[in-house]
PDB file of N, CA, C, O and CB in Angstrom:
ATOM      1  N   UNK A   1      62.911 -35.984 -22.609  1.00  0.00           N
ATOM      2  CA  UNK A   1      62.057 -36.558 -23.633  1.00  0.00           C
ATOM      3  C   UNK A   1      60.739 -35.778 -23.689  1.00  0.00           C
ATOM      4  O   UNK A   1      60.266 -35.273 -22.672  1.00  0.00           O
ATOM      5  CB  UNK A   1      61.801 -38.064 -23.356  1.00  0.00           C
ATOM      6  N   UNK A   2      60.167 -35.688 -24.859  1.00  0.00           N
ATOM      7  CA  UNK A   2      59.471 -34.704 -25.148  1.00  0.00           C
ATOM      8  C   UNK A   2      57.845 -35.990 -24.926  1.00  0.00           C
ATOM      9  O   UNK A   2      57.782 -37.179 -25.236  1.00  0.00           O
ATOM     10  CB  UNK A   2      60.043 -33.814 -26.885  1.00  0.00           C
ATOM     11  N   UNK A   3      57.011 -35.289 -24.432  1.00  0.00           N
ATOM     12  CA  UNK A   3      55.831 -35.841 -23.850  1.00  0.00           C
ATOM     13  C   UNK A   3      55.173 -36.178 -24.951  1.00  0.00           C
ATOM     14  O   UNK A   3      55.114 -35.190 -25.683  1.00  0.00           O
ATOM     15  CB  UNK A   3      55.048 -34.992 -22.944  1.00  0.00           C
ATOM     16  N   UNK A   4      54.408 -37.527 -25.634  1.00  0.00           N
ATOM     17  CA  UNK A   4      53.535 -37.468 -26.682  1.00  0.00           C
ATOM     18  C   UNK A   4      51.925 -37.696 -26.137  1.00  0.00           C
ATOM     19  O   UNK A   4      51.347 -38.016 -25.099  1.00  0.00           O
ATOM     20  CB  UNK A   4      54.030 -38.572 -27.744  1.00  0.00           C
ATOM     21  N   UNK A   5      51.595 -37.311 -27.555  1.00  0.00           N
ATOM     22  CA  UNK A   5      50.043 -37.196 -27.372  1.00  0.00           C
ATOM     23  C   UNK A   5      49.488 -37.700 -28.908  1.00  0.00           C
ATOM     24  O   UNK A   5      50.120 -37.759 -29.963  1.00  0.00           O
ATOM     25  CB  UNK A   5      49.510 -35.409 -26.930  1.00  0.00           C
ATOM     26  N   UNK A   6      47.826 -38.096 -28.578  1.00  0.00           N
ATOM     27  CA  UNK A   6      47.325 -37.973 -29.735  1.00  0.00           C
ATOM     28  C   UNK A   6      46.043 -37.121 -30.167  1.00  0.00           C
ATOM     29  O   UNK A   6      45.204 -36.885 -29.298  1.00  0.00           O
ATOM     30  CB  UNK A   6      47.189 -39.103 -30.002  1.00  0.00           C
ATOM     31  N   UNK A   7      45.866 -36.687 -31.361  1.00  0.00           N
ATOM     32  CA  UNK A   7      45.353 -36.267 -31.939  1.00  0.00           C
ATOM     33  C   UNK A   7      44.028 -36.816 -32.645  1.00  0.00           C
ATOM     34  O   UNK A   7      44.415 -37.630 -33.483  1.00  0.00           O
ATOM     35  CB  UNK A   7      46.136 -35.967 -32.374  1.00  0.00           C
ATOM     36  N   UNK A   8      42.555 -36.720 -32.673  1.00  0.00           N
ATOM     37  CA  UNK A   8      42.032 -36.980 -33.524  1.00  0.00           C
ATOM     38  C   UNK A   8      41.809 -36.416 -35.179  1.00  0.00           C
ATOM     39  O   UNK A   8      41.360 -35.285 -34.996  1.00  0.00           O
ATOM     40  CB  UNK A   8      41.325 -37.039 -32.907  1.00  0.00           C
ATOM     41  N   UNK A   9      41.856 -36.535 -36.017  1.00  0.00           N
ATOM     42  CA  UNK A   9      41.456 -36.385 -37.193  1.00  0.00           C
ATOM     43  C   UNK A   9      40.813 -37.403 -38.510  1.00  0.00           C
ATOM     44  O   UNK A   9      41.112 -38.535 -38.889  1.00  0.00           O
ATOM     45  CB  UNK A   9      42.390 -35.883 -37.442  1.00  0.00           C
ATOM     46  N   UNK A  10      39.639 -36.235 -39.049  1.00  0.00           N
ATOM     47  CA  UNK A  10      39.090 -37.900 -39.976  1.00  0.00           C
ATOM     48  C   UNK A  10      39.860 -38.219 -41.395  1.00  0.00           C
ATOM     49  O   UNK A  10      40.725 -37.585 -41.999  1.00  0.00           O
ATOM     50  CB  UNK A  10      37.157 -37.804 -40.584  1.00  0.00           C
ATOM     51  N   UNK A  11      39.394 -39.086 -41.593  1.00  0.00           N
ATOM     52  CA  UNK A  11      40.116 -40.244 -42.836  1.00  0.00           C
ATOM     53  C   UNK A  11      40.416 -38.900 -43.931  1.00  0.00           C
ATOM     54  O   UNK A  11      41.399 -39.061 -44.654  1.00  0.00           O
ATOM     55  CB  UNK A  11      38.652 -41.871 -43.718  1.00  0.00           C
ATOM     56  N   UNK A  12      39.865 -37.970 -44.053  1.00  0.00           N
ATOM     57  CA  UNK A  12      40.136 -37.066 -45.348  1.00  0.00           C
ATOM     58  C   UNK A  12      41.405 -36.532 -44.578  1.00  0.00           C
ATOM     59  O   UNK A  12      42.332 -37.093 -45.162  1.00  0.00           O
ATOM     60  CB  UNK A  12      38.795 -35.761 -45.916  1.00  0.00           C
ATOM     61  N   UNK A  13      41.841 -35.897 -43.769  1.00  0.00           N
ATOM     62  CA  UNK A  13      42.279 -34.955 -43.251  1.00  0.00           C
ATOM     63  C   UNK A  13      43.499 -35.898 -42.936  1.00  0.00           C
ATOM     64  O   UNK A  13      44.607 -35.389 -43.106  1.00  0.00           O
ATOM     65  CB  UNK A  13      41.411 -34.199 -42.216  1.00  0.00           C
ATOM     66  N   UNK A  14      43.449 -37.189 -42.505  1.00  0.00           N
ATOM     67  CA  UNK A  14      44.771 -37.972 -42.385  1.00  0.00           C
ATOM     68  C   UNK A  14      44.984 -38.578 -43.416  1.00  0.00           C
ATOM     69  O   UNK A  14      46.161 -38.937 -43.449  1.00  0.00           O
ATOM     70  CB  UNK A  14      44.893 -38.899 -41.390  1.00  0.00           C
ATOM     71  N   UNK A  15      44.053 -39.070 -44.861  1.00  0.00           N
ATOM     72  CA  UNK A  15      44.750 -39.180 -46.257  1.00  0.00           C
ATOM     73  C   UNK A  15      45.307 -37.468 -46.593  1.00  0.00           C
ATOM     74  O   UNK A  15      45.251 -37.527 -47.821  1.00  0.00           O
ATOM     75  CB  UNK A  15      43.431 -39.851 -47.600  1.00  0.00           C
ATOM     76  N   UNK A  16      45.702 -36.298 -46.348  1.00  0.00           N
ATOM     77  CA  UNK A  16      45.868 -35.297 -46.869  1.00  0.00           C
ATOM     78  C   UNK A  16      47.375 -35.454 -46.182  1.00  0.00           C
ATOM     79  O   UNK A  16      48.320 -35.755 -46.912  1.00  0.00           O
ATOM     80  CB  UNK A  16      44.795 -34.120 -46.641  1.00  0.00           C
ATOM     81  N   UNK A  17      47.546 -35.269 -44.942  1.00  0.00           N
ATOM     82  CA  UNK A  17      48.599 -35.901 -44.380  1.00  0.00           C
ATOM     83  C   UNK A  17      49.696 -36.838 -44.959  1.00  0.00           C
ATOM     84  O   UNK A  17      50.824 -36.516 -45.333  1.00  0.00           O
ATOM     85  CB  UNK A  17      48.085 -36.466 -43.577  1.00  0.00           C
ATOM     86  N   UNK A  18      49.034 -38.248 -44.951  1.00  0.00           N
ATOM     87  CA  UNK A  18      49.886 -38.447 -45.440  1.00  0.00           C
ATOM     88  C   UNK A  18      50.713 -37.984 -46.569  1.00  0.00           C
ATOM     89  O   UNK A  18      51.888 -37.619 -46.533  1.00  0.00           O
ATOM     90  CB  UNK A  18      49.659 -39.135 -45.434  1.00  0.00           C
ATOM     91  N   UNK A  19      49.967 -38.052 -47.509  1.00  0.00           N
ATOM     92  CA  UNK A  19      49.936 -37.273 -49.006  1.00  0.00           C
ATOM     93  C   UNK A  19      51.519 -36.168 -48.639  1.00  0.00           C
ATOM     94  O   UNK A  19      52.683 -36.264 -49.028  1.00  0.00           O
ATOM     95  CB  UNK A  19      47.931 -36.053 -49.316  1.00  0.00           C
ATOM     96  N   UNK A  20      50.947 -35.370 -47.905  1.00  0.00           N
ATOM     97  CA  UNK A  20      52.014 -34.316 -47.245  1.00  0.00           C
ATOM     98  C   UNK A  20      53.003 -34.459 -46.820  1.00  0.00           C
ATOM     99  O   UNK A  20      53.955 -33.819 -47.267  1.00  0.00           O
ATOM    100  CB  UNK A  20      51.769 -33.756 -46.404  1.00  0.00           C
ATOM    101  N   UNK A  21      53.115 -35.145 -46.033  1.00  0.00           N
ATOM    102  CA  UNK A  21      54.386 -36.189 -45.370  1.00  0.00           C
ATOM    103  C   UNK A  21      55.027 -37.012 -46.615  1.00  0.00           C
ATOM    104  O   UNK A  21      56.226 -37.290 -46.586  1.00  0.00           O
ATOM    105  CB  UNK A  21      53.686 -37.507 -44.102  1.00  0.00           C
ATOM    106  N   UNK A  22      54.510 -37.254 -47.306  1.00  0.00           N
ATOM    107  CA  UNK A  22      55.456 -38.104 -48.606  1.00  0.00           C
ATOM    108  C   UNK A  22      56.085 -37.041 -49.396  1.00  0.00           C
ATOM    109  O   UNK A  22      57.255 -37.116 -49.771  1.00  0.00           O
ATOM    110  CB  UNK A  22      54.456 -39.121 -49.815  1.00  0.00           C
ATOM    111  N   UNK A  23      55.102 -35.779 -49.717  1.00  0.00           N
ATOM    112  CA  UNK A  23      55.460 -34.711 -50.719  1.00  0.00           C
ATOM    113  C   UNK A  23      56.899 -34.183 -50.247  1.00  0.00           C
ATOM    114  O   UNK A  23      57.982 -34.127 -50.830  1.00  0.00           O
ATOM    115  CB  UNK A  23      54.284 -33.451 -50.757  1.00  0.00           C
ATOM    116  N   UNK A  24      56.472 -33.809 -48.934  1.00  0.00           N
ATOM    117  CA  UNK A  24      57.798 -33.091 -48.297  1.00  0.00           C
ATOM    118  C   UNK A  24      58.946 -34.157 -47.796  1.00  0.00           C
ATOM    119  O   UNK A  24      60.052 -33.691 -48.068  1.00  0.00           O
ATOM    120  CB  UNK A  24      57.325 -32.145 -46.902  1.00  0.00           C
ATOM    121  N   UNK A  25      59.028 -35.297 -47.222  1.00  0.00           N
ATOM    122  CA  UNK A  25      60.259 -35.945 -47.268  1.00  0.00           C
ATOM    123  C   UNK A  25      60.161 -35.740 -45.833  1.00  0.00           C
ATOM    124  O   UNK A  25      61.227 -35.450 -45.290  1.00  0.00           O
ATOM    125  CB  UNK A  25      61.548 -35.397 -48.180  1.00  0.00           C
ATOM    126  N   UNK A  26      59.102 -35.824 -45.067  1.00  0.00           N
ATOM    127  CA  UNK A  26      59.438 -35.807 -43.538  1.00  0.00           C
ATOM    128  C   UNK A  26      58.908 -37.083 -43.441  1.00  0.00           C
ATOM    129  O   UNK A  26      58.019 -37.739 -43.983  1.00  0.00           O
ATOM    130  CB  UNK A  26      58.778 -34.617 -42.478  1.00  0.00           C
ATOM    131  N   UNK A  27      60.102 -37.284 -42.197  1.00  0.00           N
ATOM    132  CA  UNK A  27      59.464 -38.568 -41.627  1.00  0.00           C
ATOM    133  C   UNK A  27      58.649 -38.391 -40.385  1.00  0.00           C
ATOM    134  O   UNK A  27      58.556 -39.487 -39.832  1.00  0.00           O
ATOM    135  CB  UNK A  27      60.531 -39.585 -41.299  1.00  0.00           C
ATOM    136  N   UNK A  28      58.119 -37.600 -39.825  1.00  0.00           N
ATOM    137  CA  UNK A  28      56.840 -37.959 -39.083  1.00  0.00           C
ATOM    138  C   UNK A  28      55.809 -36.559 -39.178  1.00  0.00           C
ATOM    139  O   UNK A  28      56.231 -35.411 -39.318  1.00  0.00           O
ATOM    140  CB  UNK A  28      57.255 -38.404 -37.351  1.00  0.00           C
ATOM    141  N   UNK A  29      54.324 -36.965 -39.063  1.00  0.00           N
ATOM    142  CA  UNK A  29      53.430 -36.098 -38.577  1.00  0.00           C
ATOM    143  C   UNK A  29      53.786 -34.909 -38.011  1.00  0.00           C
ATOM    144  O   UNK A  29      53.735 -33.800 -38.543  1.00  0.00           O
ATOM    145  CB  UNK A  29      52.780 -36.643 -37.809  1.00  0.00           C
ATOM    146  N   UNK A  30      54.266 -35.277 -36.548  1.00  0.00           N
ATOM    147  CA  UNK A  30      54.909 -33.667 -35.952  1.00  0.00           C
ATOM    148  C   UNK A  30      55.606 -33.068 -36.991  1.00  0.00           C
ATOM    149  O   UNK A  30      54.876 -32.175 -37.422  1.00  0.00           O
ATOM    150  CB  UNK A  30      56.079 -33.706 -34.622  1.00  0.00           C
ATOM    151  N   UNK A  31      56.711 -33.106 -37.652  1.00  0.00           N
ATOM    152  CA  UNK A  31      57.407 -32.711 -38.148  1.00  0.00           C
ATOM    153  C   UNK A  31      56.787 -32.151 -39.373  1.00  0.00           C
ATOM    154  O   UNK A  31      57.358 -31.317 -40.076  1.00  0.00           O
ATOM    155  CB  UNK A  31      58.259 -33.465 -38.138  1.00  0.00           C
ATOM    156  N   UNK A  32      55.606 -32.626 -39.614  1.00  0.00           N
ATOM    157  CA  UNK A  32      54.973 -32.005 -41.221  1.00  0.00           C
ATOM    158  C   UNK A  32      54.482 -30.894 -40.110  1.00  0.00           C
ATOM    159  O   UNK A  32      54.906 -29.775 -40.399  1.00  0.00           O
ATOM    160  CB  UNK A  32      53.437 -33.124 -42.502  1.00  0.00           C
ATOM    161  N   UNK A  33      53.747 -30.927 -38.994  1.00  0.00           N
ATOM    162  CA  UNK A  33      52.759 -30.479 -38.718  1.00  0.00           C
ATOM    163  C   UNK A  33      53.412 -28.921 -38.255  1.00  0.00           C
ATOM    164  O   UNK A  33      52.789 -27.868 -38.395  1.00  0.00           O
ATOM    165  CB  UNK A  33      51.975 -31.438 -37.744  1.00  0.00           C
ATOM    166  N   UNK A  34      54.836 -29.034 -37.663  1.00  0.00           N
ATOM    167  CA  UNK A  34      55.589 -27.757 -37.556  1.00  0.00           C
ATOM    168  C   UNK A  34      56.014 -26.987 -38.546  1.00  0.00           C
ATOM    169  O   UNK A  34      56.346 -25.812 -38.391  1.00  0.00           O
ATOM    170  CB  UNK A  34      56.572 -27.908 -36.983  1.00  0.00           C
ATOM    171  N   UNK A  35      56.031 -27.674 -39.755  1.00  0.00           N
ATOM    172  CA  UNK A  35      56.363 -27.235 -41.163  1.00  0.00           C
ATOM    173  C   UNK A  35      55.557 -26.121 -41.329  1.00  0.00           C
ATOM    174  O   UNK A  35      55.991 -24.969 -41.330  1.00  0.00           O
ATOM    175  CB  UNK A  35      56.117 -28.282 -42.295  1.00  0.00           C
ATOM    176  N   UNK A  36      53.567 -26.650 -41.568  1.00  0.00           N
ATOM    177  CA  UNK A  36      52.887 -26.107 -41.934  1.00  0.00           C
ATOM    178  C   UNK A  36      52.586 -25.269 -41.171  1.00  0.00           C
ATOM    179  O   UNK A  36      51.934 -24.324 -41.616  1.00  0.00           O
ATOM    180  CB  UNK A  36      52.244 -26.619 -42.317  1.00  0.00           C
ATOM    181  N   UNK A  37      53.028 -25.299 -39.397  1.00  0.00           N
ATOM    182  CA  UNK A  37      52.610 -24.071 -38.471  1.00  0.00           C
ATOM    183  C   UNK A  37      53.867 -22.695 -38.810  1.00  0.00           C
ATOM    184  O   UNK A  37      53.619 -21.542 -38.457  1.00  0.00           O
ATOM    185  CB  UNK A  37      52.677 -24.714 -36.527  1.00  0.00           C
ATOM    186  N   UNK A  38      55.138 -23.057 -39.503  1.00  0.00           N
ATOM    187  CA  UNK A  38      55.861 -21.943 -39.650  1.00  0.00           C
ATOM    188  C   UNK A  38      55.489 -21.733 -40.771  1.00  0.00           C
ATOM    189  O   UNK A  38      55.709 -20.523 -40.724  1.00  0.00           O
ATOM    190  CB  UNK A  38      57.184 -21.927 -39.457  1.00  0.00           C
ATOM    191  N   UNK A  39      54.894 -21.964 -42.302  1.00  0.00           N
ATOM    192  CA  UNK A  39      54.324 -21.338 -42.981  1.00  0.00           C
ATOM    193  C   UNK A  39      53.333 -20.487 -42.962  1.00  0.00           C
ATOM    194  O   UNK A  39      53.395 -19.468 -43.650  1.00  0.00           O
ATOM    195  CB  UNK A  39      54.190 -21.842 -43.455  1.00  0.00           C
ATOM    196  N   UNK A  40      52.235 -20.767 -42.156  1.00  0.00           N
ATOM    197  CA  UNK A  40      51.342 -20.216 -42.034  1.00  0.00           C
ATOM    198  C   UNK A  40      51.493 -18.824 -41.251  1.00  0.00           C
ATOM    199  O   UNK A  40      50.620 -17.971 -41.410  1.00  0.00           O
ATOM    200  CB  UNK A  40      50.600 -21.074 -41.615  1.00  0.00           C
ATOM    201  N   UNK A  41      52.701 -18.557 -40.320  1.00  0.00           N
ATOM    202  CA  UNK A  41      53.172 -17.633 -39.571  1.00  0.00           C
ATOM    203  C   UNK A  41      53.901 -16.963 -40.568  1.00  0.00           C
ATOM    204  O   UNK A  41      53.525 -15.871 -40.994  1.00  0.00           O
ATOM    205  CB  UNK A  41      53.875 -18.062 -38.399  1.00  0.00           C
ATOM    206  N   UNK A  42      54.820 -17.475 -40.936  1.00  0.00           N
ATOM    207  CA  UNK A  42      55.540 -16.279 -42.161  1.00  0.00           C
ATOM    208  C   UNK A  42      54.201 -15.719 -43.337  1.00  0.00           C
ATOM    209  O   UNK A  42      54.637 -15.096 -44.305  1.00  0.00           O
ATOM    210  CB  UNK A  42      57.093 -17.350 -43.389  1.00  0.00           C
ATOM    211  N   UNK A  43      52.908 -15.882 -43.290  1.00  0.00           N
ATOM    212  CA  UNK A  43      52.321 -15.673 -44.080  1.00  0.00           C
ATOM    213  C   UNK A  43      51.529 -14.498 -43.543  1.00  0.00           C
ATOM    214  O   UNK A  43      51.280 -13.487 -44.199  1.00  0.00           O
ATOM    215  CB  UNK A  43      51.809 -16.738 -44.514  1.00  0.00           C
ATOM    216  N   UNK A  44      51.168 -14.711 -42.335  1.00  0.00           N
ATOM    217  CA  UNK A  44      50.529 -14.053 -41.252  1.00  0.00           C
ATOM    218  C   UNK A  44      51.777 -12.675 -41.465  1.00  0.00           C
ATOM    219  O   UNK A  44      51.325 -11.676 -42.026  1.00  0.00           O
ATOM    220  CB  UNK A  44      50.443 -15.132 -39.530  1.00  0.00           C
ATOM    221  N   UNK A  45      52.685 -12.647 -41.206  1.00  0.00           N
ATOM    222  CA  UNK A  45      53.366 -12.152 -40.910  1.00  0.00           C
ATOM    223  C   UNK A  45      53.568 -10.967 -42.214  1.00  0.00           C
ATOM    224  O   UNK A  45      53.611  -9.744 -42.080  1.00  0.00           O
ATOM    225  CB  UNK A  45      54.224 -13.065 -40.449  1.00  0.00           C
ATOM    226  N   UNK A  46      53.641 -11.534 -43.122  1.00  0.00           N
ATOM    227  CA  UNK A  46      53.685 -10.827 -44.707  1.00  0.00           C
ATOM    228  C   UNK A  46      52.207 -10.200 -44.833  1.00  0.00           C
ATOM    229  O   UNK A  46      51.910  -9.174 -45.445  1.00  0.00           O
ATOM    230  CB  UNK A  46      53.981 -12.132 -46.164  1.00  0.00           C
ATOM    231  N   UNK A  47      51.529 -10.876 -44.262  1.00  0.00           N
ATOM    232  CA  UNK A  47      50.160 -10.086 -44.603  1.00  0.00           C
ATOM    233  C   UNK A  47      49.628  -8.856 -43.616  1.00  0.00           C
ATOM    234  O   UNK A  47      48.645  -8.125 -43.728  1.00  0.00           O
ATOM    235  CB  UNK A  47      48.971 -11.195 -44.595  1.00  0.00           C
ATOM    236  N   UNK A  48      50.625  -8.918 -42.651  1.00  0.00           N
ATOM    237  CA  UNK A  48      50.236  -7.425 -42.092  1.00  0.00           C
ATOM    238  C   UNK A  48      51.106  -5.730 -42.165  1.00  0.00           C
ATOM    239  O   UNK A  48      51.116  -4.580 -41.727  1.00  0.00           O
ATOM    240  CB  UNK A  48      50.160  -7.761 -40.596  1.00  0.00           C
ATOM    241  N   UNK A  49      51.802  -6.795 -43.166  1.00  0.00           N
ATOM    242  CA  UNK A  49      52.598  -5.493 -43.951  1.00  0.00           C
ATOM    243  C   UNK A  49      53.730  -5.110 -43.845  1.00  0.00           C
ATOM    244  O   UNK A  49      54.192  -3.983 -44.025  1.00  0.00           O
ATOM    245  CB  UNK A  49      52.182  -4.394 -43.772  1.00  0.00           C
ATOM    246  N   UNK A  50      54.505  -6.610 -43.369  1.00  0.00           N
ATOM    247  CA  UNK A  50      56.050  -6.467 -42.645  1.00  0.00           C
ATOM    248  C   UNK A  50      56.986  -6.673 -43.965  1.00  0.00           C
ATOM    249  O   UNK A  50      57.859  -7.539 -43.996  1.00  0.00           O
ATOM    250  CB  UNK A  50      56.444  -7.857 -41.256  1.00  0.00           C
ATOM    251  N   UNK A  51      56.645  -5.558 -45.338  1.00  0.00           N
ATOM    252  CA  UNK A  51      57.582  -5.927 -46.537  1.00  0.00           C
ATOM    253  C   UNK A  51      58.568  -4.571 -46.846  1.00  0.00           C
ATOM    254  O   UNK A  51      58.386  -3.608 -47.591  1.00  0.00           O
ATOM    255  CB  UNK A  51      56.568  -6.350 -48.002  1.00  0.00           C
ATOM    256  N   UNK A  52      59.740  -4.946 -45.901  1.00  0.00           N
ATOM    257  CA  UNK A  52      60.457  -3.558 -45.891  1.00  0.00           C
ATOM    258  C   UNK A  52      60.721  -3.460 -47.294  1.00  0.00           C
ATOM    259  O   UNK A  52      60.424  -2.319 -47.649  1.00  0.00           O
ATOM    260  CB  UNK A  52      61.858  -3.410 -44.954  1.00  0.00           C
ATOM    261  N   UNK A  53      61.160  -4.169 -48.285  1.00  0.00           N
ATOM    262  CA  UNK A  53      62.149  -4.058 -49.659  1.00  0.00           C
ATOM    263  C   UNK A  53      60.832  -3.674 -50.358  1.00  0.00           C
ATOM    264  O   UNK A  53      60.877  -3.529 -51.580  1.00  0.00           O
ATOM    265  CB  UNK A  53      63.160  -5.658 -50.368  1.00  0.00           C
ATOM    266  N   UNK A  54      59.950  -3.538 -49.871  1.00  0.00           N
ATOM    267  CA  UNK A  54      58.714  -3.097 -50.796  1.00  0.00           C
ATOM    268  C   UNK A  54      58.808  -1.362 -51.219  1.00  0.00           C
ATOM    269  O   UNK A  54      58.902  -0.437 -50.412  1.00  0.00           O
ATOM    270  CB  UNK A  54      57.135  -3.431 -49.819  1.00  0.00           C
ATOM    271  N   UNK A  55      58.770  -1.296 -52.196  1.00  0.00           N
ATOM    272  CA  UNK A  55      58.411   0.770 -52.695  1.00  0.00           C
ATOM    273  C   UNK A  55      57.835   1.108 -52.323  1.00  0.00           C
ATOM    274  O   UNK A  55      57.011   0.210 -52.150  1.00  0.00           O
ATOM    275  CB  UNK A  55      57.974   1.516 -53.803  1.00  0.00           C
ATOM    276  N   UNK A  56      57.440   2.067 -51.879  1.00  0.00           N
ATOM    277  CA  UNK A  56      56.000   2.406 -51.752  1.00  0.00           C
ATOM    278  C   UNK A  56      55.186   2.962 -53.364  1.00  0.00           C
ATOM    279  O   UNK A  56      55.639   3.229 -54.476  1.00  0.00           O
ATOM    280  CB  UNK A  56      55.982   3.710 -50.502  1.00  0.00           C
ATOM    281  N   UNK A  57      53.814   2.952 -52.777  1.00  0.00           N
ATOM    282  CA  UNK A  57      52.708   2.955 -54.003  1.00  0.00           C
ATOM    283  C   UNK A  57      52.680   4.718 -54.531  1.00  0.00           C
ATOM    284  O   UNK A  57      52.543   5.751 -53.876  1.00  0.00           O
ATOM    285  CB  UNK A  57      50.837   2.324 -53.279  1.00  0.00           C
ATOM    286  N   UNK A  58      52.827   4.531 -55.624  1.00  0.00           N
ATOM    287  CA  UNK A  58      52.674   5.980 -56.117  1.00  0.00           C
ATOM    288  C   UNK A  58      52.154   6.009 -57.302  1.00  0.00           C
ATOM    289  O   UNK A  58      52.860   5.591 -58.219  1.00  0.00           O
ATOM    290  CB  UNK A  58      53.860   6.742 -56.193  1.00  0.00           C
ATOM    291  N   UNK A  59      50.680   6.545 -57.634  1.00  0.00           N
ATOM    292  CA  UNK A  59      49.492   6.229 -58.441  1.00  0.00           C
ATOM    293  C   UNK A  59      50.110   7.327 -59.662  1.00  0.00           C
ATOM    294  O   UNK A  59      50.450   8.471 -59.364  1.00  0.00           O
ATOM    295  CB  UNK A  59      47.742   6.591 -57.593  1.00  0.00           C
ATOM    296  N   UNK A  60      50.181   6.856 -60.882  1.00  0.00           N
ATOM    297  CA  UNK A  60      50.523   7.176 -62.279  1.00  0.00           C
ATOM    298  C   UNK A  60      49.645   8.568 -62.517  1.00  0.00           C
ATOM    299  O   UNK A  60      48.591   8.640 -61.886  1.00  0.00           O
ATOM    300  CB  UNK A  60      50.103   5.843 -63.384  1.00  0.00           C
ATOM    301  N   UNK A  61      49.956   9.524 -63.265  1.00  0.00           N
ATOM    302  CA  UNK A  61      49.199  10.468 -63.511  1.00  0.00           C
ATOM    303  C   UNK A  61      48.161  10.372 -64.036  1.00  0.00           C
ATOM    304  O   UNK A  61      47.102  10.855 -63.634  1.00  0.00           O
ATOM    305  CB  UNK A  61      49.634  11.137 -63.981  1.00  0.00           C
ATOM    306  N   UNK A  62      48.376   9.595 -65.211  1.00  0.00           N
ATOM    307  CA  UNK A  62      47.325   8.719 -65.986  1.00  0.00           C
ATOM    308  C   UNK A  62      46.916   7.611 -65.714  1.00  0.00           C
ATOM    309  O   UNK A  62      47.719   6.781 -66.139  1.00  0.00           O
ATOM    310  CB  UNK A  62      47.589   8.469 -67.043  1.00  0.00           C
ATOM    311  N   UNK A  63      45.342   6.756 -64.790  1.00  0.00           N
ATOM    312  CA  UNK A  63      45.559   6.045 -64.401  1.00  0.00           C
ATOM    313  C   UNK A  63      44.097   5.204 -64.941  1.00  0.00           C
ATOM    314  O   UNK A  63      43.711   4.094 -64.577  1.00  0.00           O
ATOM    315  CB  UNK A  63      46.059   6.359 -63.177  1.00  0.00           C
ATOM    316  N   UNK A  64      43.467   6.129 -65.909  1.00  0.00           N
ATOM    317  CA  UNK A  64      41.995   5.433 -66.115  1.00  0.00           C
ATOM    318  C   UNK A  64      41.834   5.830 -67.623  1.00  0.00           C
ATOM    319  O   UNK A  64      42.205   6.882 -68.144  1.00  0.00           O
ATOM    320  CB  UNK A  64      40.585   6.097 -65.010  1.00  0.00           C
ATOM    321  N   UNK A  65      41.317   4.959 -68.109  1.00  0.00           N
ATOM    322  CA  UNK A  65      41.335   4.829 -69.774  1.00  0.00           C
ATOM    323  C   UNK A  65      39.982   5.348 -70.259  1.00  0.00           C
ATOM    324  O   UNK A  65      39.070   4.637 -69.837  1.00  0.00           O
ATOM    325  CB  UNK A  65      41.535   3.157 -70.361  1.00  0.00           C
ATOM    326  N   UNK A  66      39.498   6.550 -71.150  1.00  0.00           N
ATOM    327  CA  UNK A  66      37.741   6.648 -71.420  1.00  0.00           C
ATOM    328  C   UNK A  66      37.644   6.018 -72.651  1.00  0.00           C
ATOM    329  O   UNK A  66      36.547   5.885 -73.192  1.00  0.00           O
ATOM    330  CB  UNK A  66      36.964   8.290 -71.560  1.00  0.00           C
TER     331      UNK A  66
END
């Protein structure tokens, strides 16, 4: 059995929660709260440049209008 604990957070931050927890269809806190920690990692992750199917950049001959 997995050990619980609690958390403080204020009234904005646990009305956002809930809010979240209804949007997504989870039934508990933890479970939103792992949601939003693997998003935030696949984001992390995209943002340091891990986009193999990406082209690379190759600047147009013509690239500035007078």
């Amino acid at each position: 059995m997995t050990a619980r604990t609690t958390i403080q957070v204020d009234e904005e931050a646990l009305k956002m929660l809930e809010r979240m927890k209804k949007e997504r269809g989870v039934s508990s806190y933890s479970d939103l709260v792992k949601q939003l920690i693997r998003e935030v990692k696949i984001i992390e992750k995209s943002e340091k440049g891990s986009l193999p199917g990406l082209k690379s950049f190759k600047r147009e001959k013509i690239d500035r209008f007078d």
